[in-house]
LOSELUM-84678 format. One record per residue (C-alpha): residue in three letters; x, y, z; residue number from 1. Coordinates in Angstrom, 2 decimals, padded with zeros to 5 digits. Example, Ala and Ser with C-alpha at 12.3 -4.5 7.8 and 13.67 -1.06 7.14 Angstrom:
BEGIN
+------+---------+---------+---------+-----+
| type |      px |      py |      pz | seq |
+------+---------+---------+---------+-----+
|  ALA |  012.30 | -004.50 |  007.80 |   1 |
|  SER |  013.67 | -001.06 |  007.14 |   2 |
+------+---------+---------+---------+-----+
This chain:
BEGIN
+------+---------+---------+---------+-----+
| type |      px |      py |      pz | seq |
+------+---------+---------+---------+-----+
|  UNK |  000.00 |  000.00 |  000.00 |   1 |
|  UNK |  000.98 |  003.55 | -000.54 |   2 |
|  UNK |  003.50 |  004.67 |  001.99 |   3 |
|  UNK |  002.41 |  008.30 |  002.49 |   4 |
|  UNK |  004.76 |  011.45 |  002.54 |   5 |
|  UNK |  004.65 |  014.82 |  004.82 |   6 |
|  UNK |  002.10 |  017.32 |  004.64 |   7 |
|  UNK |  002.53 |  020.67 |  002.37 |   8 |
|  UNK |  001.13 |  023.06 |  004.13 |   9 |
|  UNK |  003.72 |  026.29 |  004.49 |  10 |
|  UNK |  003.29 |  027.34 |  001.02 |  11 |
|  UNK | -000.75 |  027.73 |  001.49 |  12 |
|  UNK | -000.54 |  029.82 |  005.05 |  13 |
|  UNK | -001.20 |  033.56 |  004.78 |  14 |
|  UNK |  001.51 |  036.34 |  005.51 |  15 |
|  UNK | -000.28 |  037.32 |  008.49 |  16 |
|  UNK | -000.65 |  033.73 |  009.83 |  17 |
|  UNK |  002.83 |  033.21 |  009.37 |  18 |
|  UNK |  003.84 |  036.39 |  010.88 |  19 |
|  UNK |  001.48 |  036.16 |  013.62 |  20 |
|  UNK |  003.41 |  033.16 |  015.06 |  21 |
|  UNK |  006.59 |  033.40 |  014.23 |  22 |
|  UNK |  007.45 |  036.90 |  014.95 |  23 |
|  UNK |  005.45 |  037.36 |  018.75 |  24 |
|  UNK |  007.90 |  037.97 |  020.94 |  25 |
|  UNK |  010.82 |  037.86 |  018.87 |  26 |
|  UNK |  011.19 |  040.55 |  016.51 |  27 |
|  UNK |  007.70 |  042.43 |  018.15 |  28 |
|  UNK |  007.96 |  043.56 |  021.31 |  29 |
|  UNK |  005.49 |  041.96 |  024.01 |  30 |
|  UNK |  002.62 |  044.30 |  023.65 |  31 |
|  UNK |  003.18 |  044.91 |  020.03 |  32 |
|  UNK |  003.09 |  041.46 |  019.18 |  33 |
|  UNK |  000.12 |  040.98 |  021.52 |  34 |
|  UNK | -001.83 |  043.94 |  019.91 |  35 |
|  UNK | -001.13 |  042.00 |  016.14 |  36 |
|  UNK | -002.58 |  039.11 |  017.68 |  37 |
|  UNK | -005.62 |  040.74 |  018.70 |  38 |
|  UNK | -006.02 |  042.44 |  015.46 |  39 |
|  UNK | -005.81 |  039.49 |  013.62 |  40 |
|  UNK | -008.14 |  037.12 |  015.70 |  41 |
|  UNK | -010.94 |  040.01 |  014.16 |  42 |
|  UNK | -010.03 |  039.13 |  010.75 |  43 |
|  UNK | -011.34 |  035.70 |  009.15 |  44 |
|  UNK | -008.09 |  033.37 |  008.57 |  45 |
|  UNK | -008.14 |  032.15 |  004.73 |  46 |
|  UNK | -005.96 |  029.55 |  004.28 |  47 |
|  UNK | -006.05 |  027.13 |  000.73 |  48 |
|  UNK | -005.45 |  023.75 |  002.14 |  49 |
|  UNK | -003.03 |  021.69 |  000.48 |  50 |
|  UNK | -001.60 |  018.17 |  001.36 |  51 |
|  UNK |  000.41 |  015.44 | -000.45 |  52 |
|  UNK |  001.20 |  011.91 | -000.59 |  53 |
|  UNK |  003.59 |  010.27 | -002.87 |  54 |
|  UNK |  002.75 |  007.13 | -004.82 |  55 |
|  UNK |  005.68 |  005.77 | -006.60 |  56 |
|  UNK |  007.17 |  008.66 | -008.52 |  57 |
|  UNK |  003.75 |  010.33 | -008.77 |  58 |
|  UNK |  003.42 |  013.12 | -006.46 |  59 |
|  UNK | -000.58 |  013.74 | -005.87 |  60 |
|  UNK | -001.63 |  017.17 | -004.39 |  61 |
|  UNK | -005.02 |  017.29 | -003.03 |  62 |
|  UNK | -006.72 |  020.39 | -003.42 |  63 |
|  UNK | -010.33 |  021.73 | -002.56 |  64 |
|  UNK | -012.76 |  024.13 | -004.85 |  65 |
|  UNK | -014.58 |  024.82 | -001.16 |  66 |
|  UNK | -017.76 |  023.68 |  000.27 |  67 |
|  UNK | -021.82 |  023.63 | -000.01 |  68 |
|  UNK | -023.87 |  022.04 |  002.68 |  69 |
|  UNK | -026.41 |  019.41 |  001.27 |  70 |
|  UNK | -030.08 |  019.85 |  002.41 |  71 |
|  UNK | -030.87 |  016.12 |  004.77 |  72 |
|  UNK | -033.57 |  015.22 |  002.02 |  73 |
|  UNK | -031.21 |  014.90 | -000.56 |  74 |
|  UNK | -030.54 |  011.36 |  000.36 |  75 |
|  UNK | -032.96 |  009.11 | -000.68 |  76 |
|  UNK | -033.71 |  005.85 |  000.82 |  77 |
|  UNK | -033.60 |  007.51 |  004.40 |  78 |
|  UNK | -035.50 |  009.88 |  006.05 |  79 |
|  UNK | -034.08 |  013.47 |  006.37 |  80 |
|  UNK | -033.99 |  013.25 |  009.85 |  81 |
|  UNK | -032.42 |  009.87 |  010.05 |  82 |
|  UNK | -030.19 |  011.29 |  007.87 |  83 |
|  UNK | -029.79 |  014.51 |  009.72 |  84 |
|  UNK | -029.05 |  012.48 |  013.22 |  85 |
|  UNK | -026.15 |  010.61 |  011.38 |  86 |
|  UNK | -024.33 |  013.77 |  010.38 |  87 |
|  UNK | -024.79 |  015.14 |  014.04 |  88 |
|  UNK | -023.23 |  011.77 |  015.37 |  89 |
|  UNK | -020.54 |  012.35 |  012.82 |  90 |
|  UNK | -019.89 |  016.11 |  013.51 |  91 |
|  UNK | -020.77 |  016.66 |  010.18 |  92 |
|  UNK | -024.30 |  018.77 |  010.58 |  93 |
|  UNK | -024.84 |  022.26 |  009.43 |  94 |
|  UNK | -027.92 |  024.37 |  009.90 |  95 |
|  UNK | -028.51 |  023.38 |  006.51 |  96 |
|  UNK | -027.31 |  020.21 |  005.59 |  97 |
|  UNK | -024.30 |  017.68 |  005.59 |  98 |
|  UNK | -020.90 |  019.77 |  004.96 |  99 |
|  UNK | -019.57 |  018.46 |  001.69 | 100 |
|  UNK | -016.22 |  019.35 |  000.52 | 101 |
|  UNK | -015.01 |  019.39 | -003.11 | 102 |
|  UNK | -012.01 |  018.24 | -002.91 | 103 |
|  UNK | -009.48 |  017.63 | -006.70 | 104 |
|  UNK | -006.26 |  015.86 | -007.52 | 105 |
|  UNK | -003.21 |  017.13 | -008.92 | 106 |
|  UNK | -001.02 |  014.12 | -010.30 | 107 |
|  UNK |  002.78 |  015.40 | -011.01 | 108 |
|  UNK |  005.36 |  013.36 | -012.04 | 109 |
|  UNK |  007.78 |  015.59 | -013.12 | 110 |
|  UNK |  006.69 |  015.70 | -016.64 | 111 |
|  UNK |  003.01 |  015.97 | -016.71 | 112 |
|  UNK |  000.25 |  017.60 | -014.80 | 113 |
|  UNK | -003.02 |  015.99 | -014.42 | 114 |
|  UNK | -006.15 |  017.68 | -012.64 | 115 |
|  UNK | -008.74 |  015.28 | -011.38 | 116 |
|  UNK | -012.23 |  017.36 | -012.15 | 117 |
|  UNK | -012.30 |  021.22 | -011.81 | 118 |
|  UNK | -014.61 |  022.14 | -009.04 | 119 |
|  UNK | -017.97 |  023.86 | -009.14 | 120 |
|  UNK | -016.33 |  027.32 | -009.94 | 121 |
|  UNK | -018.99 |  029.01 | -007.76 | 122 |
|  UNK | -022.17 |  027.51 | -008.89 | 123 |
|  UNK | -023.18 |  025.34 | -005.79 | 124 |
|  UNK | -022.50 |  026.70 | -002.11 | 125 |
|  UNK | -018.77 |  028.35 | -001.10 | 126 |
|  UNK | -016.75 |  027.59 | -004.30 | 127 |
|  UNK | -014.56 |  028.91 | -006.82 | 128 |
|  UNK | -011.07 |  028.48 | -004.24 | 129 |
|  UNK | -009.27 |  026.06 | -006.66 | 130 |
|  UNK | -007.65 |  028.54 | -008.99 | 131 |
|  UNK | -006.01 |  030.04 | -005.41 | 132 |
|  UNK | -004.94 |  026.40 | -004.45 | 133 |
|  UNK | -003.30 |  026.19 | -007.91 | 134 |
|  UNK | -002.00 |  029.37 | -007.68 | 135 |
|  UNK | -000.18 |  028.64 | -004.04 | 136 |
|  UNK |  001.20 |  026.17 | -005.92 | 137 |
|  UNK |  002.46 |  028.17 | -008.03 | 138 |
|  UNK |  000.36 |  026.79 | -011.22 | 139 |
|  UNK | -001.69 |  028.66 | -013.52 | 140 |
|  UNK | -004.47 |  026.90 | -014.84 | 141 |
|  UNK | -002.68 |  027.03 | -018.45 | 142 |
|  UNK |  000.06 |  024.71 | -017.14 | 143 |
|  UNK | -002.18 |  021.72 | -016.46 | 144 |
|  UNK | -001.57 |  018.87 | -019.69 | 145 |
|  UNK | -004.67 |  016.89 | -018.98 | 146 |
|  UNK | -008.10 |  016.93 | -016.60 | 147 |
|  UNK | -009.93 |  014.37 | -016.44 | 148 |
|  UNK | -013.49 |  014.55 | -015.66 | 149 |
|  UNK | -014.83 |  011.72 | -013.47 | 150 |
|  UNK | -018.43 |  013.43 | -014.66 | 151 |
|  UNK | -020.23 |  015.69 | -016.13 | 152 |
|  UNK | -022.05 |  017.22 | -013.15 | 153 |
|  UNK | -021.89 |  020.89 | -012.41 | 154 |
|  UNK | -019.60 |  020.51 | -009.26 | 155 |
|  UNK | -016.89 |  018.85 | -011.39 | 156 |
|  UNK | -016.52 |  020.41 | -014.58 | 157 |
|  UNK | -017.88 |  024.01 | -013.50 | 158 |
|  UNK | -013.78 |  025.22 | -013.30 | 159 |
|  UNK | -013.27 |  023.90 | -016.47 | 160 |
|  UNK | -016.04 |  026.74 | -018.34 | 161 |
|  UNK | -016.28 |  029.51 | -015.93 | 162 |
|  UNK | -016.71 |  032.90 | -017.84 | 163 |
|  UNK | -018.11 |  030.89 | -020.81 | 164 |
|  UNK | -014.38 |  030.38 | -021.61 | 165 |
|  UNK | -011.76 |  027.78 | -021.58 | 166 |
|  UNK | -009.56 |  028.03 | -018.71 | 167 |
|  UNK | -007.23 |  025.18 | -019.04 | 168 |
|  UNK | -006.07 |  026.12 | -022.79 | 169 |
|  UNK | -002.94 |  023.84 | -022.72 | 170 |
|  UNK | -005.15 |  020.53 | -021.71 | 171 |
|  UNK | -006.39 |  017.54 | -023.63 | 172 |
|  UNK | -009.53 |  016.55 | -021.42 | 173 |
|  UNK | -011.03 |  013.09 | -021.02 | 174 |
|  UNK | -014.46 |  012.56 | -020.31 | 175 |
|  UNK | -016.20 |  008.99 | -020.56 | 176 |
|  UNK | -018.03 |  009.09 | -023.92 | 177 |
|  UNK | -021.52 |  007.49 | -022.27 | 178 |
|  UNK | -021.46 |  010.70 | -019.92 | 179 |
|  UNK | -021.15 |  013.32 | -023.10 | 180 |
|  UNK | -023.59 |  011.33 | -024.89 | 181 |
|  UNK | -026.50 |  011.69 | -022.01 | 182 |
|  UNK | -025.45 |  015.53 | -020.97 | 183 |
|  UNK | -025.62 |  016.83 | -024.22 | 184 |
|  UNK | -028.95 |  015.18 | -025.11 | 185 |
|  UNK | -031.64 |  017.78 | -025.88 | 186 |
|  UNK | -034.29 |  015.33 | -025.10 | 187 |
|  UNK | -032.39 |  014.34 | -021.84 | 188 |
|  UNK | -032.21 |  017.96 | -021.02 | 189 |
|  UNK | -035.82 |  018.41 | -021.75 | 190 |
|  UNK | -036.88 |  015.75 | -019.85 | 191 |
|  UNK | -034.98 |  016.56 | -016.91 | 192 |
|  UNK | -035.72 |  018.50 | -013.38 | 193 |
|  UNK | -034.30 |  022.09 | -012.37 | 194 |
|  UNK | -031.39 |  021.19 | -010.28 | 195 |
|  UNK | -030.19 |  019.17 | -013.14 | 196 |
|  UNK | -030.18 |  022.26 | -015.64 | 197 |
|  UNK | -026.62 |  024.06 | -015.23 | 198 |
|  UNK | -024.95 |  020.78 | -015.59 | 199 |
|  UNK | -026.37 |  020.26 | -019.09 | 200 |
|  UNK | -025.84 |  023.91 | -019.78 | 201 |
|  UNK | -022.22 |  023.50 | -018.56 | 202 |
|  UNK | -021.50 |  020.05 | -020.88 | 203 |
|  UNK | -022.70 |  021.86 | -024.18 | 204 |
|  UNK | -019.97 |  024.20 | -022.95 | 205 |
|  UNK | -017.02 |  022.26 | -022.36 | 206 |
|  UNK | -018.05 |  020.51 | -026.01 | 207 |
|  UNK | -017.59 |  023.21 | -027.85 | 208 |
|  UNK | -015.05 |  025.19 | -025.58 | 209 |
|  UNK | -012.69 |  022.16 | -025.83 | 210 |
|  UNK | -011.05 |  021.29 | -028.95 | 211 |
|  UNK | -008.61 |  018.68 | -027.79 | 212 |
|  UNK | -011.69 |  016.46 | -025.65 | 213 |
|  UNK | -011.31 |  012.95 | -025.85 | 214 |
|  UNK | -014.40 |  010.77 | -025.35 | 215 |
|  UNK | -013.10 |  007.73 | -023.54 | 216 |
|  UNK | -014.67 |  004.10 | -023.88 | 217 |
|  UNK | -013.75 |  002.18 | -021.08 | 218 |
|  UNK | -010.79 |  001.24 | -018.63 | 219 |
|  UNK | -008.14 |  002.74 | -020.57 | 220 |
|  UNK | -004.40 |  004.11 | -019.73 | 221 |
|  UNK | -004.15 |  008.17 | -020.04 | 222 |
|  UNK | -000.28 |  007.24 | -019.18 | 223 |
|  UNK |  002.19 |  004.68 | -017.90 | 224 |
|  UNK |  000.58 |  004.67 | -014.39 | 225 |
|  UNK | -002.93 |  006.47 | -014.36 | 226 |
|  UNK | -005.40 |  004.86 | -015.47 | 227 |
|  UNK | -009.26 |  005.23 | -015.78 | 228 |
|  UNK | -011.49 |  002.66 | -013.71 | 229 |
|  UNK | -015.09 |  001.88 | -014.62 | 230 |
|  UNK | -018.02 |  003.25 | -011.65 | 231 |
|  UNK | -020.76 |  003.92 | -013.58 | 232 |
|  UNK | -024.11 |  004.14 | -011.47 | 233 |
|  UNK | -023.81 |  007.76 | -010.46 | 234 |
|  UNK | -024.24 |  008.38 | -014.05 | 235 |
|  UNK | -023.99 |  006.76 | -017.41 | 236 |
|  UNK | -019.93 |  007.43 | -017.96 | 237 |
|  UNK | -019.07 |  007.53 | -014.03 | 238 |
|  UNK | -015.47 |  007.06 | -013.71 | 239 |
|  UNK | -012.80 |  006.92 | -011.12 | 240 |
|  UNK | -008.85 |  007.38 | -011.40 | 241 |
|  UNK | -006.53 |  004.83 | -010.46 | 242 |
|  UNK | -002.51 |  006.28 | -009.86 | 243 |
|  UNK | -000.27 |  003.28 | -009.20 | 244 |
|  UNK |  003.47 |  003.13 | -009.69 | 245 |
|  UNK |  006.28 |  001.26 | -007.41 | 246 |
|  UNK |  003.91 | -000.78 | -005.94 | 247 |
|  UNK |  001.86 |  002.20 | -004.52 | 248 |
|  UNK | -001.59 |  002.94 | -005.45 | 249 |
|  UNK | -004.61 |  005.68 | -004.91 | 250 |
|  UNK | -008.15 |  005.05 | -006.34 | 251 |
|  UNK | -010.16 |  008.60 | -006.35 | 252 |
|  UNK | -013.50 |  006.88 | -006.25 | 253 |
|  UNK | -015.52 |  010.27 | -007.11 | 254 |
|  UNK | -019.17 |  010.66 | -005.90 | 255 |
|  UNK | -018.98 |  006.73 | -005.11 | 256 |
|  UNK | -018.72 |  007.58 | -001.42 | 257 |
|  UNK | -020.72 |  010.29 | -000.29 | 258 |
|  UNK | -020.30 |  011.88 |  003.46 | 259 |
|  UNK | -022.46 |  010.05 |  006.24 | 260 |
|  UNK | -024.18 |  007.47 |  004.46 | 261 |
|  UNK | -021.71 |  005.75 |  002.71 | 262 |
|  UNK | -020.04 |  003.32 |  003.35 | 263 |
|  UNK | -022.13 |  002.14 |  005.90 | 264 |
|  UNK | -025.58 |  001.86 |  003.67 | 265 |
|  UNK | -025.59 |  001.10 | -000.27 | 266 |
|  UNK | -029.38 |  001.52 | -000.56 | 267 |
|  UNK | -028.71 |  005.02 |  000.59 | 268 |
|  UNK | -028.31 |  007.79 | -002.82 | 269 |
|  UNK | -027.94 |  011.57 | -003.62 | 270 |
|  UNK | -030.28 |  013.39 | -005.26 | 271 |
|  UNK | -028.54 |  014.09 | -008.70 | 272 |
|  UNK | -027.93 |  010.15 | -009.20 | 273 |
|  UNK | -029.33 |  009.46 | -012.43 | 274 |
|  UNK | -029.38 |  005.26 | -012.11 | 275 |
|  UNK | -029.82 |  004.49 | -008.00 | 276 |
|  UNK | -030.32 |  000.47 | -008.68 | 277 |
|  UNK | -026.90 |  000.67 | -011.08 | 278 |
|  UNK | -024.87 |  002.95 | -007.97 | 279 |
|  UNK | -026.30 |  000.80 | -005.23 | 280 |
|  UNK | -024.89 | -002.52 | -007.60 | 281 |
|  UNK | -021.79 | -000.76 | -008.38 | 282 |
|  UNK | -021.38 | -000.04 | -004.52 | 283 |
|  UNK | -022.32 | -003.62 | -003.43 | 284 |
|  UNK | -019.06 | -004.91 | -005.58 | 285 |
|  UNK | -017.06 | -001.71 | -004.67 | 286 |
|  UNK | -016.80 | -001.36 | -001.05 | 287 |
|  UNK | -016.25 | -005.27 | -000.18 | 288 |
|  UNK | -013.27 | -005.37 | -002.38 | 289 |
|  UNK | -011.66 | -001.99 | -001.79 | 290 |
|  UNK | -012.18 | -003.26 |  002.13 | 291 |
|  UNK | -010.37 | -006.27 |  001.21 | 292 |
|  UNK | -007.56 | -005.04 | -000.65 | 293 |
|  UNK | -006.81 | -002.06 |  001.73 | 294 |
|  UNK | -007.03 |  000.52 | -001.06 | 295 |
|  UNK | -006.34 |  003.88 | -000.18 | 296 |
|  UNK | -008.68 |  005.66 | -001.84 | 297 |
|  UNK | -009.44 |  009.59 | -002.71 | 298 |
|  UNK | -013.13 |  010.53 | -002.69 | 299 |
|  UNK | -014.95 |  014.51 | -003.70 | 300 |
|  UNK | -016.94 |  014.92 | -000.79 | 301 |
|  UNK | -015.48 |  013.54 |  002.29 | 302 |
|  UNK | -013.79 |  015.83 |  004.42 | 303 |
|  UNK | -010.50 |  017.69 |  002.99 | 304 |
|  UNK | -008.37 |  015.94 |  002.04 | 305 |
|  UNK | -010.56 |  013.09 |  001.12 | 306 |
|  UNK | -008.52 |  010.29 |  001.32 | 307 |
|  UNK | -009.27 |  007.41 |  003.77 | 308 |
|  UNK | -010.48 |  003.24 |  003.42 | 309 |
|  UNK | -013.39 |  001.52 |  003.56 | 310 |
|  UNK | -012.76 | -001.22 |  006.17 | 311 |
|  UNK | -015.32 | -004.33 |  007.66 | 312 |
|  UNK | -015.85 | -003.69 |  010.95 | 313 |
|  UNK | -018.05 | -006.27 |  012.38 | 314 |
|  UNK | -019.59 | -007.21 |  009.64 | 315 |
|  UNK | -020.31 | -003.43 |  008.51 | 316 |
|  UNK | -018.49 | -001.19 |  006.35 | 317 |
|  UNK | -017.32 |  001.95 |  007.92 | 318 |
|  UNK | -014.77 |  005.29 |  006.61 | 319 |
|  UNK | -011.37 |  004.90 |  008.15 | 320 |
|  UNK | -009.54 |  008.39 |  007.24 | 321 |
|  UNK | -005.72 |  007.25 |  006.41 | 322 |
|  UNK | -003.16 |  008.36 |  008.24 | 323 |
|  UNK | -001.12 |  010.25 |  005.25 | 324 |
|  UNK |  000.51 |  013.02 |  007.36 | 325 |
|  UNK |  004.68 |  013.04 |  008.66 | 326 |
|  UNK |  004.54 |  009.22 |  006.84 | 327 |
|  UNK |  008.01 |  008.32 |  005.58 | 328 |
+------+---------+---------+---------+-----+
């Protein structure tokens, strides 16, 4: 299994956070440095998260577009206040909903940069951070060689058209063909409810903003080492990432594993799932085997930085975060 490297976190910290500790009572006097203190606990702290495990010779940055909180009766097959006592046991409640996270994936190694998904660029809750987390980086978005796109809902592919523009000019970009197919349907648009709207408006956009797309059919290797795995069920072209070299692997697993209910209950959904009885089948097979193999694995949703295991625990399935920080 992947043996997981130290956290990069200095680069992301604000002046003034940085400051603010280092320099009390050093270079600032006592009641300056206490004063700067006090000034800055008034001011929110922003800080772009960052942290990093190495697989192999892949480096793999996670990296997070920002939040939304998910009303309790988006979940169906429980009750929203079954669902909403689950997220309070898990210190995951909000006044509004279960805290989800949209977390990405930058795969580096040393030659190419690959972006797993592009965030919901503002168009669902407290997005739009992951040009910032690229940017403490050091990245522009016109340095990325590839994205792939897991799917083609608005919360993954919203970074890639924001403006009505293409923002990662240097990229090819992979998307399962069975996923362009159904979001740029007009009769599948038609037929479909509200909250599924932008993300049909947002596919006819990245179809005609992106010259170099490649519809992908299947498992297939984008290069020596990451490689696309099939998880359709969430919809049509559902896809995950597998990054594997030196006897190290991650699996980002997508919206297979969603905050709360998963992966405790299979016959539990999310609203926007367009086949439940093909994600509850695809789960059934999923979690058993990743619990089996140990597979570290990187999800969207669950809390930065995503990554964790599904592991039996009495004969249930439960979320084991991994322990990736200060790892040799």
């Amino acid at each position: 299994m992947p043996q997981l490297s130290r956290r990069a976190f200095a680069s992301a910290l604000p002046l003034g956070l940085i400051g603010g500790s280092l320099l009390g009572g050093g270079l600032l006097g006592d009641s300056a440095a206490h004063a700067a203190t006090q000034e800055a606990a008034k001011a929110p702290v922003a800080v772009n998260p960052l942290a990093q495990i190495r697989i192999g010779r892949f480096t793999v940055t996670a990296l997070t577009d920002g939040y939304a909180d998910m009303p309790y009766d988006y979940f169906p097959g429980r009750s929203a206040p079954e669902v909403e006592r689950a997220a309070r046991a898990q210190f995951t409640a909000r006044p509004s909903g279960v805290r989800f996270l949209f977390n990405q994936y930058l795969v580096e190694d040393g030659e190419r940069r690959i972006l797993i998904d592009a965030g919901a660029a503002g168009s669902i809750g407290q997005t739009g951070q992951l040009p910032q987390a690229l940017t403490a980086l050091g990245l522009q978005p016109d340095k990325i060689d590839a994205v792939i796109v897991t799917h083609m809902h608005q919360d993954h592919m919203g970074g890639l058209v924001l403006g009505g523009k293409n923002n990662y000019p240097g990229a090819e970009l992979y998307i399962d063909r069975r996923d362009i197919t159904h979001w740029t349907d007009p009769a599948k648009r038609n037929g479909a409810p509200d909250y599924l709207q932008t993300s049909f408006r947002m596919a006819e956009e990245v179809v005609r903003l992106y010259p170099r797309l490649q519809a992908i059919d299947g498992e297939r290797e984008i290069m020596r080492g990451v490689s696309i795995v099939d998880l359709t069920g969430h919809t049509p072209g559902h896809i995950g990432v597998r990054v594997e070299d030196g006897g190290k692997s991650m699996i980002m697993v997508s919206d297979m594993i969603f905050p709360v209910v998963h992966p405790a209950a299979t016959d539990v959904f999310f609203l926007f799932e367009q086949d439940r009885a093909a994600a509850k089948a695809m789960r059934d097979r999923f979690f058993p085997r990743a619990a089996s193999e140990g597979a570290l694995i990187a999800a969207t949703h669950m809390p930065f930085p995503g990554l964790g295991r599904v592991v039996a625990d009495h004969g249930e399935m439960r979320w084991q975060v991994a322990d990736w920080a200060l790892q040799d």
